[in-house]
C-alpha positions as CSV (number, residue, x, y, z in Angstrom):
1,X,0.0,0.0,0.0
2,X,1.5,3.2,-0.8
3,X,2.0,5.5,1.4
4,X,-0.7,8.2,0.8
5,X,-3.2,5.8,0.2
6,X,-2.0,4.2,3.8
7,X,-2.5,7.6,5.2
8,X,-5.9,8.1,3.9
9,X,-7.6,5.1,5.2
10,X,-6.2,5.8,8.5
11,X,-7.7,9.4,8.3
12,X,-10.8,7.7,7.3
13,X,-10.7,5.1,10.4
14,X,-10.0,8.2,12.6
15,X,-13.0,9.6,11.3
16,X,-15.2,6.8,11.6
17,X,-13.9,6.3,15.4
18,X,-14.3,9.8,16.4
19,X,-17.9,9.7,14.9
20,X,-19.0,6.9,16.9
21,X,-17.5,8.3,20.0
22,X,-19.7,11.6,19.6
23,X,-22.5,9.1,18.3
24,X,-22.0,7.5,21.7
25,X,-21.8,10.2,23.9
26,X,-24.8,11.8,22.3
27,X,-27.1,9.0,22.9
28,X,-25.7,8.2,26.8
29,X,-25.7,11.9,27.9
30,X,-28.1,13.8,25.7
31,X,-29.3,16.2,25.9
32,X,-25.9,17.6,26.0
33,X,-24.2,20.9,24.9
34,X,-21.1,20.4,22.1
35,X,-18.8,22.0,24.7
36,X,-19.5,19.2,26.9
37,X,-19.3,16.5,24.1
38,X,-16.1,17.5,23.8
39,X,-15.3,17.3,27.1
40,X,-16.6,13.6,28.0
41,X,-15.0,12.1,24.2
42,X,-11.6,14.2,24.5
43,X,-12.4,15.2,21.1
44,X,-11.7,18.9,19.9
45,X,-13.9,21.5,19.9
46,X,-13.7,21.6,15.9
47,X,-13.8,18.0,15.4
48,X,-17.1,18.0,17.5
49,X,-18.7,20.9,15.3
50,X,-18.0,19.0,11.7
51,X,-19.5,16.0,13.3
52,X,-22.3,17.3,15.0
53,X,-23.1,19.1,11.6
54,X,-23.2,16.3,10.4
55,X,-25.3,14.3,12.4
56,X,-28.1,17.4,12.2
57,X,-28.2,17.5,8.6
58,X,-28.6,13.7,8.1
59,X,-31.5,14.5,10.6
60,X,-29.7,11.8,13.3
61,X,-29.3,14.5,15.7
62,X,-31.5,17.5,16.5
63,X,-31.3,20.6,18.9
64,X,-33.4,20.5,21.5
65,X,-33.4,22.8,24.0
66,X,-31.2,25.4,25.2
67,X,-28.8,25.0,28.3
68,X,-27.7,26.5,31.5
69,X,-24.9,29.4,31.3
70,X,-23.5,30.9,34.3
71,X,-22.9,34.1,32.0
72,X,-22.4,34.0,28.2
73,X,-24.7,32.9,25.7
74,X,-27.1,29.8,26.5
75,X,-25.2,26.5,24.9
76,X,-27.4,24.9,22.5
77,X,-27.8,21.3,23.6
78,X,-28.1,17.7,21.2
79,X,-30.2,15.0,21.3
80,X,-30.7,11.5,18.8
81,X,-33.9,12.1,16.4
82,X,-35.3,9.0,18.3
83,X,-37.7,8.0,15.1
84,X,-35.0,8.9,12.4
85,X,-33.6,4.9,12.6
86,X,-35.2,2.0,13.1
87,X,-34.1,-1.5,13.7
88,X,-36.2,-4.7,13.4
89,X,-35.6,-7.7,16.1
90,X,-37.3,-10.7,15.2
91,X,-37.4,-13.9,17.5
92,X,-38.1,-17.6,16.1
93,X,-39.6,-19.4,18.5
94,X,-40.6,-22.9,18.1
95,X,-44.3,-22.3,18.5
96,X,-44.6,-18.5,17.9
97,X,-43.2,-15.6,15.9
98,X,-42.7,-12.1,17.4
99,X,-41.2,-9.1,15.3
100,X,-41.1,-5.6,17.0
101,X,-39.5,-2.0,15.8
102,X,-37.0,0.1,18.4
103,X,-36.2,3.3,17.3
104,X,-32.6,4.8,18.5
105,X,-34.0,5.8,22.0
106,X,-35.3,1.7,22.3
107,X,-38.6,2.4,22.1
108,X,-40.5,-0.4,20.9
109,X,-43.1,1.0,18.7
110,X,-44.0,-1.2,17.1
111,X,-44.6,-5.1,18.0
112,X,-46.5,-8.0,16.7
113,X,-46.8,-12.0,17.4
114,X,-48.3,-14.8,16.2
115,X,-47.8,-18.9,16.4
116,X,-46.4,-20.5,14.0
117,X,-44.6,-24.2,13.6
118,X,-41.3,-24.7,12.7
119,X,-41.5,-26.5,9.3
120,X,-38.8,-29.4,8.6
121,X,-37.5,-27.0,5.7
122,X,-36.0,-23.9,6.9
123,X,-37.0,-22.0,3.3
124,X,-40.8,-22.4,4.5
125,X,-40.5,-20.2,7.9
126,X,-37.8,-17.7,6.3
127,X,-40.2,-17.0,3.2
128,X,-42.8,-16.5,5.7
129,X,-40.5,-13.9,7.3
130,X,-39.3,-11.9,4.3
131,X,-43.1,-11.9,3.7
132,X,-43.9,-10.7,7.1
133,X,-41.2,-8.1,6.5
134,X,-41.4,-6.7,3.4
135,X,-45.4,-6.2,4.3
136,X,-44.6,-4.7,7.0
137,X,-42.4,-2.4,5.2
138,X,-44.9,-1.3,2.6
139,X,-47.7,-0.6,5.4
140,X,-46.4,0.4,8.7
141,X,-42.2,1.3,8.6
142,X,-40.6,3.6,5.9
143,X,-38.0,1.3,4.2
144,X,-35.6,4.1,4.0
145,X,-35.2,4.7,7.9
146,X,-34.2,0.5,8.5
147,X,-30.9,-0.1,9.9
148,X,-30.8,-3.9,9.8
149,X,-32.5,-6.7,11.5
150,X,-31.8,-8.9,14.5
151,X,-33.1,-12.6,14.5
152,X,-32.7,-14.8,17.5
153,X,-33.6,-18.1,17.7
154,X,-33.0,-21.2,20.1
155,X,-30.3,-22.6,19.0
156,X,-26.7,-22.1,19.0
157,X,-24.7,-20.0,16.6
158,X,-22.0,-20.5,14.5
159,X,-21.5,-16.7,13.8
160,X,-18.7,-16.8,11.2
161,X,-21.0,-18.4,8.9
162,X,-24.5,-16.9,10.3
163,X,-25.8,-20.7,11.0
164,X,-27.4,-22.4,13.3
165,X,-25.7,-25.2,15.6
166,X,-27.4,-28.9,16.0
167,X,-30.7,-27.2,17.4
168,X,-32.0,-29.4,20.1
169,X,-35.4,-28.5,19.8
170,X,-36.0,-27.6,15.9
171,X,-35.8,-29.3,12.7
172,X,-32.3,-31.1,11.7
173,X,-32.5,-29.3,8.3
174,X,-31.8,-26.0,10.3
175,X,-28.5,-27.0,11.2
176,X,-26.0,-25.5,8.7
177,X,-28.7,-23.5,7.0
178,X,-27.2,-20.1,6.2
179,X,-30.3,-18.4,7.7
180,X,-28.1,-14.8,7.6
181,X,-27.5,-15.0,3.8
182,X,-30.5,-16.1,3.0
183,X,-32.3,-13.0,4.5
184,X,-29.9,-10.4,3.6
185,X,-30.0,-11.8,0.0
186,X,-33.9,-11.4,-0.1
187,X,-34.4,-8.1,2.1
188,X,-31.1,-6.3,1.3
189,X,-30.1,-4.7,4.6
190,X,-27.5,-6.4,7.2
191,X,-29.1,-9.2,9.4
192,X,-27.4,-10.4,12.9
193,X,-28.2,-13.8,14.3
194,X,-28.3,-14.3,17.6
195,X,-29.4,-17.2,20.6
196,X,-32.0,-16.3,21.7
197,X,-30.8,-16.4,25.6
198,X,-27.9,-13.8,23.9
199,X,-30.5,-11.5,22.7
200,X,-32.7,-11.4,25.9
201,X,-29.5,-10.1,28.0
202,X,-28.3,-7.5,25.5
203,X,-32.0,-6.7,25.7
204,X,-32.2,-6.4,29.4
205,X,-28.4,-4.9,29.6
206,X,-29.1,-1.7,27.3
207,X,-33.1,-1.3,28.4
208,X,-34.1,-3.1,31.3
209,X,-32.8,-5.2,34.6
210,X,-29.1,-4.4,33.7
211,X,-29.0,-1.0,32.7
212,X,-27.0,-0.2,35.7
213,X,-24.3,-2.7,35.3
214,X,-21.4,-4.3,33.0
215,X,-21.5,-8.3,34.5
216,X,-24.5,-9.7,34.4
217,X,-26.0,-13.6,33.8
218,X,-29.5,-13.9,32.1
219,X,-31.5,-17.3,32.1
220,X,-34.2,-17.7,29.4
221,X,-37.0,-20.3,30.8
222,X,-39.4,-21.2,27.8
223,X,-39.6,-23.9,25.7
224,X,-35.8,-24.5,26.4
225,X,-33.9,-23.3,28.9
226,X,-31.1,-20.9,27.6
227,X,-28.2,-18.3,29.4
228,X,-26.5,-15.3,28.4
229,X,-23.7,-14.0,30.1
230,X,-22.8,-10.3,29.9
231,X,-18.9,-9.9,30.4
232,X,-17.9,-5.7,30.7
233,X,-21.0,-4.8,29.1
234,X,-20.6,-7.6,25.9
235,X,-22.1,-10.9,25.2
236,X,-19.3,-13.9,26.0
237,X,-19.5,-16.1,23.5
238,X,-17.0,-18.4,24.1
239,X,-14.7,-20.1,21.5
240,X,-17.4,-21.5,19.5
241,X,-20.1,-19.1,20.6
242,X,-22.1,-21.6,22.9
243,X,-21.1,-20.1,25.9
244,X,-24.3,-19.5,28.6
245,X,-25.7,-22.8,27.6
246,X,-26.8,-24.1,31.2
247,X,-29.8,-25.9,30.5
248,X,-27.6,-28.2,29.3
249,X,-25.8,-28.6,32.6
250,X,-26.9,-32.4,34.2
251,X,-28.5,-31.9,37.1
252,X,-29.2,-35.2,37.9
253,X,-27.5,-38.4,36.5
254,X,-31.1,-40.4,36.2
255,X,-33.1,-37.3,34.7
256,X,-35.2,-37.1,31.8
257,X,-33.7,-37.6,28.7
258,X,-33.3,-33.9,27.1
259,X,-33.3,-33.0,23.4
260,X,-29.5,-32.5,22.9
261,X,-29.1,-36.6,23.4
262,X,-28.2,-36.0,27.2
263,X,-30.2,-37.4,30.2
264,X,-30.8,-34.9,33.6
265,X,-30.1,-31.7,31.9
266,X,-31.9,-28.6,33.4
267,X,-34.0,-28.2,30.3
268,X,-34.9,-31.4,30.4
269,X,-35.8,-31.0,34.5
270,X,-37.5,-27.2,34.3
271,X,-38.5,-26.1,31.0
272,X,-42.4,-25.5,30.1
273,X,-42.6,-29.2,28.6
274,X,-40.8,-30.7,31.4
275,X,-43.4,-28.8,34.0
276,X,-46.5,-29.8,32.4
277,X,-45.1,-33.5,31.7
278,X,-44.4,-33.6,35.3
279,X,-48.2,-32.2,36.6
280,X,-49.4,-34.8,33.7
281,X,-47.4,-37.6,35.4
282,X,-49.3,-36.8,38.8
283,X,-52.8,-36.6,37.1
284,X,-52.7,-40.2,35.8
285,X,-51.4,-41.7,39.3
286,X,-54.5,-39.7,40.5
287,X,-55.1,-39.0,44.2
288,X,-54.5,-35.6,43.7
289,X,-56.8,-32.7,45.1
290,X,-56.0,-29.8,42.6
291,X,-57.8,-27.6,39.9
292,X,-55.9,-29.7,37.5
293,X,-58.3,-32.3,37.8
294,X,-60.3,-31.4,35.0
295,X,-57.9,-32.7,32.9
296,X,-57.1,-36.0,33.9
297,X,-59.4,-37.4,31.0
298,X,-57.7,-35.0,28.4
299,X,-53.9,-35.0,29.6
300,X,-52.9,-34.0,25.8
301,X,-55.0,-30.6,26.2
302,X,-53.4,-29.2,29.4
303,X,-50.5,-26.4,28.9
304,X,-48.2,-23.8,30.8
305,X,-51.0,-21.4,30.8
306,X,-53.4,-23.8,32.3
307,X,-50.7,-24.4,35.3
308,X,-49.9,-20.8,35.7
309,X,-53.5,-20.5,36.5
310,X,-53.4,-22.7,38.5
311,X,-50.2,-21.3,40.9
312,X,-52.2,-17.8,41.0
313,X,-55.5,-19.9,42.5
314,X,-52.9,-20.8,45.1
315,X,-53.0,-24.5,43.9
316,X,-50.8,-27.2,46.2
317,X,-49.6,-29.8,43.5
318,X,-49.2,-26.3,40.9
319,X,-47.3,-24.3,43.4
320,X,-44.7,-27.2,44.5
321,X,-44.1,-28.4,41.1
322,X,-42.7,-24.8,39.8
323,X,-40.9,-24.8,43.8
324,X,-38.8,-27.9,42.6
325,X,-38.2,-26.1,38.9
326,X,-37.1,-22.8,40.8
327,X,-34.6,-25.3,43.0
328,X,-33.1,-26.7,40.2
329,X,-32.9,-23.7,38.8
330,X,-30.9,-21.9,42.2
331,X,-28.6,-24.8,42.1
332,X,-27.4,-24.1,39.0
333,X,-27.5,-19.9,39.7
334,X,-25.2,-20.6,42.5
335,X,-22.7,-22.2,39.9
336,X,-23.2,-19.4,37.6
337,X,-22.1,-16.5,40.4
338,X,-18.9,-18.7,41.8
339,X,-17.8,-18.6,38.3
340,X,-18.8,-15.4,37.0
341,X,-20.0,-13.1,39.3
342,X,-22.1,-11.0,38.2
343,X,-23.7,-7.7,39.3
344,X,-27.7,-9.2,39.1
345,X,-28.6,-12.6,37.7
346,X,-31.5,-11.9,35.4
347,X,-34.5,-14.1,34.7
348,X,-36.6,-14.6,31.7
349,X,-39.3,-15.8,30.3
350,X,-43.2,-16.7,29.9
351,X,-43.7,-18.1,32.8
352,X,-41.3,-16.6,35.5
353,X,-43.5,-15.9,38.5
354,X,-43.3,-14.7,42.3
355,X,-43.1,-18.2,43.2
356,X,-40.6,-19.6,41.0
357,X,-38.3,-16.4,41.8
358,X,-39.0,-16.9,45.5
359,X,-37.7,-20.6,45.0
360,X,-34.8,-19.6,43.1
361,X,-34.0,-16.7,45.5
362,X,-34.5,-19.4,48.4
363,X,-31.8,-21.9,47.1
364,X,-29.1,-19.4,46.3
365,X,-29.1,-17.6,50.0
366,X,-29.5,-21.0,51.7
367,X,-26.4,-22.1,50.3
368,X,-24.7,-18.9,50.0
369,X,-22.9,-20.6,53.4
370,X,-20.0,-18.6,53.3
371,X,-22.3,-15.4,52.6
372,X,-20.5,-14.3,49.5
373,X,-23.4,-14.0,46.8
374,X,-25.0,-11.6,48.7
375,X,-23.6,-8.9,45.6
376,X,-25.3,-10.5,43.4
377,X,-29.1,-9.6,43.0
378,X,-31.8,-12.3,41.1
379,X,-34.1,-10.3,39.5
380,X,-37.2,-10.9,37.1
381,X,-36.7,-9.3,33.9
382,X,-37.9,-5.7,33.5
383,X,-39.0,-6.5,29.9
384,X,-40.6,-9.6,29.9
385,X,-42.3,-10.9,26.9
386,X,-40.3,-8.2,24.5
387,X,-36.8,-9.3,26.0
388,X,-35.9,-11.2,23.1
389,X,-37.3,-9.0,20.1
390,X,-35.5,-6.2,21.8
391,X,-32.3,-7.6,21.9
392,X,-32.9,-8.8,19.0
393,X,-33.2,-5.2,17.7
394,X,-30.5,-4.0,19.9
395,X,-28.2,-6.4,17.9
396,X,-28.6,-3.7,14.9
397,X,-28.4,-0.6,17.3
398,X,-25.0,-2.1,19.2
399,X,-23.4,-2.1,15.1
400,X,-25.1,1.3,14.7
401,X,-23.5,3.1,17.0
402,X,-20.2,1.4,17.1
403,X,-19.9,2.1,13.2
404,X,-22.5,4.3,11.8
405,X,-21.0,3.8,8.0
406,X,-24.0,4.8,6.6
407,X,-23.1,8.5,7.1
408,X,-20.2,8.2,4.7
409,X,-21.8,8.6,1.6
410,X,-23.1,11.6,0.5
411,X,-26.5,12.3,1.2
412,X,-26.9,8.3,0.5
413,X,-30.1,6.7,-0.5
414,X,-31.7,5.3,-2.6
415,X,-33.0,3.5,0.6
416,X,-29.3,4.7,1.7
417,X,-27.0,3.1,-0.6
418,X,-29.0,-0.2,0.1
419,X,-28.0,0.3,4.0
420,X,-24.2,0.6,2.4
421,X,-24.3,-2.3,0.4
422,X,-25.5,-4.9,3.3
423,X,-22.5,-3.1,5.5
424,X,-20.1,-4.1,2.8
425,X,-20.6,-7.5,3.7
């Protein structure tokens, strides 16, 4: 490389640094004056004005209000056009499908779920989501303000590739299916894939439980059992990116067999299906006095739901049934805090109540013997049900802000330079 041409891509980097910094800074402190961006970022005062003129005339950035002055003129102080971006998070589940809108302030405004079944060819559900997309391009979102789109799903990643990883509890044919390409190729705009577990912690990390934090540990109870740890305010992934798998940590060598192959592992112990296989198990012995009992003659119709209900009418064989999942569960929380130790261990999911939390709670501090967990808080999640599509979302935001390339064109569009070319891939 010669040596101007050396010189100006490092001016360009430099550029493209300094930009997210003020990016940054805007966003975490606004509204704030430009004499104080430059005092947070360490940035000049001029290098703050070209950006900051920037920002307002691509319509990222607005002013808002005036300041305080001691004396002088009033500063003039900057906030993020919350609505000037949008980024989509959608979550595959395996028995429903939830897509939500976060503008650049993480405002979910719009959200939308339906069930759906995972079909045994992965081209099926993904048409069904470009479809879902693209309609919901045309009649509620203008195409020209989306950033990207987050998709998290329960499975793990291979992220090189944007694949899925041996599933446990969909299809085989999604293993190895380049799920990534495939949407960018159809929707042209950059696409992150994500666990699902992942997703719900950056989720709760930039907009709910964790705001406050940088370590934190996030357990996804649904139809699986998932983790996501939070490391100095980033997802660990690990070497191969399945780090925070703990439900499929063996929690009992003669357990129910679990979808990975294994026997005993949490999932297989706590999730949804394992709870109402357990209350089912306990209907056909009989003998039981519960509100369950109507469906001892129709054990295929009872669900989560039904069981929920059935912990909220302060039901016996309900209520210690989701005590023993919220055990299991504690056990393996106290792990997660002797190895990681995290500010708050987060938990998610449908069917997280006061009584599994109180369980949970229960086995950590009764075995907290040598009283040094007592840092750590367990917490229900402050977003429940949206966790995942907002992380989901927050996947695009997180690239956003850490490398807003699609300012560097001039003026951009159409639909701005095809979000700059898919991020230049």
């Amino acid at each position: 490389m010669h040596k101007e041409t050396k010189t100006a891509a490092d001016q360009k980097l430099v550029q493209r640094v300094n930009r997210s910094i003020a990016l940054c800074c805007i966003r975490d402190f606004g509204p704030i004056s430009r004499t104080d961006i430059a005092k947070q970022t360490g940035l000049s005062k001029a290098s703050v004005s070209e950006i900051t003129t920037l920002f307002i005339g691509r319509g990222l950035v607005q002013e808002v209000q005036e300041g305080i002055s001691s004396r002088g003129p009033k500063p003039i102080l900057l906030d993020l056009n919350p609505n000037r971006f949008y980024a989509l998070g959608i979550v595959i589940g395996v028995k429903y499908l939830q897509l939500g809108a976060l503008n650049l302030c993480g405002e979910l405004v719009i959200s939308r779920s339906s069930k759906w079944s995972l079909s045994r060819d992965p081209e099926d559900n993904l048409y069904m989501i470009i479809d879902l997309v693209d309609r919901f391009l045309q009649e509620e979102m203008d195409p020209e303000k989306l950033l990207g789109i987050g998709v998290c799903a329960p499975a793990p990643i291979d992220f090189r590739q944007g694949t899925m990883k041996s599933p446990p509890n969909m299809p085989e044919k999604w293993n190895g299916f380049p799920v990534r390409t495939y949407l960018e190729d159809s929707l042209k705009v950059p696409v992150f894939l994500e666990n699902d577990a992942n997703a719900g912690a950056l989720g709760e990390l930039w907009w709910g439980a964790g705001r406050d934090i940088k370590n934190m540990a996030y357990m996804l109870v649904d139809t699986g059992v998932g983790g996501g740890l939070i490391i100095d305010g980033k997802i660990y992934k690990g070497t191969g990116g399945i780090a925070g798998e703990i439900g499929h940590i063996i929690v009992t060598s003669n357990g129910s067999p679990c979808g990975c192959g294994a026997d005993g592992c949490l999932e297989a112990m706590v999730s949804a299906p394992a709870i109402v296989e357990k209350v089912r198990k306990k209907l056909k012995i009989g003998g039981q006095e519960t509100v369950l009992n109507r469906f001892q003659n129709k054990l295929e119709e009872l669900e989560i739901d039904h069981i929920l209900e059935a912990v909220e009418a302060k039901d016996d064989l309900a209520i210690r049934i989701i005590e023993t999942a919220g055990h299991l569960m504690g056990l393996i929380i106290i792990d997660i805090i002797n190895v990681t130790d995290p500010g708050k261990v987060v938990i998610g999911g449908p069917y997280v109540n006061d009584i599994l939390l109180a369980a949970i709670k229960g086995t950590v501090w009764e075995n907290d013997t040598r009283q040094i967990h007592k840092e750590t808080e367990v917490v229900k999640s402050k977003l429940g049900k949206d966790a995942l599509t907002m992380g989901a979302a927050t996947l695009v935001l997180e690239d956003f802000f850490l490398h807003p390339g699609i300012l560097e064109e001039d003026q951009n569009s159409p639909r701005e330079n095809q979000v700059l070319a898919v991020r230049k891939r």
